[in-house]
C-alpha positions in Angstrom: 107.7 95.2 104.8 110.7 96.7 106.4 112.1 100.4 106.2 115.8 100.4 105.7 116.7 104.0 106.2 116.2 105.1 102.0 114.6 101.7 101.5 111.8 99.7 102.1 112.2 95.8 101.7 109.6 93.2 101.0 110.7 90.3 102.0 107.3 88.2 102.7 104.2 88.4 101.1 102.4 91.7 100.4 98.7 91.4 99.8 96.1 93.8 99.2 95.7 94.5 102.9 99.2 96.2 103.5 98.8 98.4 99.9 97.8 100.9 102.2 101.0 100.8 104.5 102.9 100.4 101.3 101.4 103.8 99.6 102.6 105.7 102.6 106.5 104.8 101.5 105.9 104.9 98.0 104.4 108.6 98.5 107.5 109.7 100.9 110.0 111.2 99.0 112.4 109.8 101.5 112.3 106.4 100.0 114.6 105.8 97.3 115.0 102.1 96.6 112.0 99.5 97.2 113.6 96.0 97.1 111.6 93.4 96.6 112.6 89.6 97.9 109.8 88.0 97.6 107.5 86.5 95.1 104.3 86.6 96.7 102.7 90.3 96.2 99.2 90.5 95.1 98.6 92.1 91.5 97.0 95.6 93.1 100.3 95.7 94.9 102.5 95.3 91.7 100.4 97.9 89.4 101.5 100.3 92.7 105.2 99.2 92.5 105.1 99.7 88.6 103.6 102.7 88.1 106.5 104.3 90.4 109.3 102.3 89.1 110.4 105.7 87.1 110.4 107.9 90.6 111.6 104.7 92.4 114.5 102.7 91.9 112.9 99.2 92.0 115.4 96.8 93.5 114.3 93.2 92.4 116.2 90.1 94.3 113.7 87.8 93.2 114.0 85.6 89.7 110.1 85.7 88.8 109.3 89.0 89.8 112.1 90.6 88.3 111.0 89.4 85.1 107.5 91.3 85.5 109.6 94.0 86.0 112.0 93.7 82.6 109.6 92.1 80.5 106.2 94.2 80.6 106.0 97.1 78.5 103.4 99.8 78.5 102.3 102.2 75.5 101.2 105.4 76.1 98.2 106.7 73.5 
């Protein structure tokens, strides 16, 4: 995980170990764009990154994870 001034980059894996790390920059309003690169990021990690995809602009270089990322919808009840 790398902090690009407005941006935070995964580019290896992120596993449930750096979530913590990773809610710090999710939380800081600072952050604009996460951009994900990689396609190794545990599923805790990815239920973070989608529930602030509205507040985030989610940034997705990488074929299989961007199609979590198009293809999952949620309904609200």
């Amino acid at each position: 995980m790398v902090r690009d001034e407005d941006s935070i980059i995964l580019e290896n894996e992120v596993l449930d170990d750096s979530l913590d790390d990773l809610l710090v920059h999710l939380l800081d309003d600072s952050i604009k764009n996460i951009i994900i690169e990689t396609d190794n990021i545990s599923s805790l990690v990815l239920q973070q990154l989608y529930l602030v995809k509205d507040s985030k602009n989610i940034i997705v270089n990488n074929s299989f994870m961007k199609k979590f990322f198009d293809d999952v919808k949620v309904e609200q009840v």
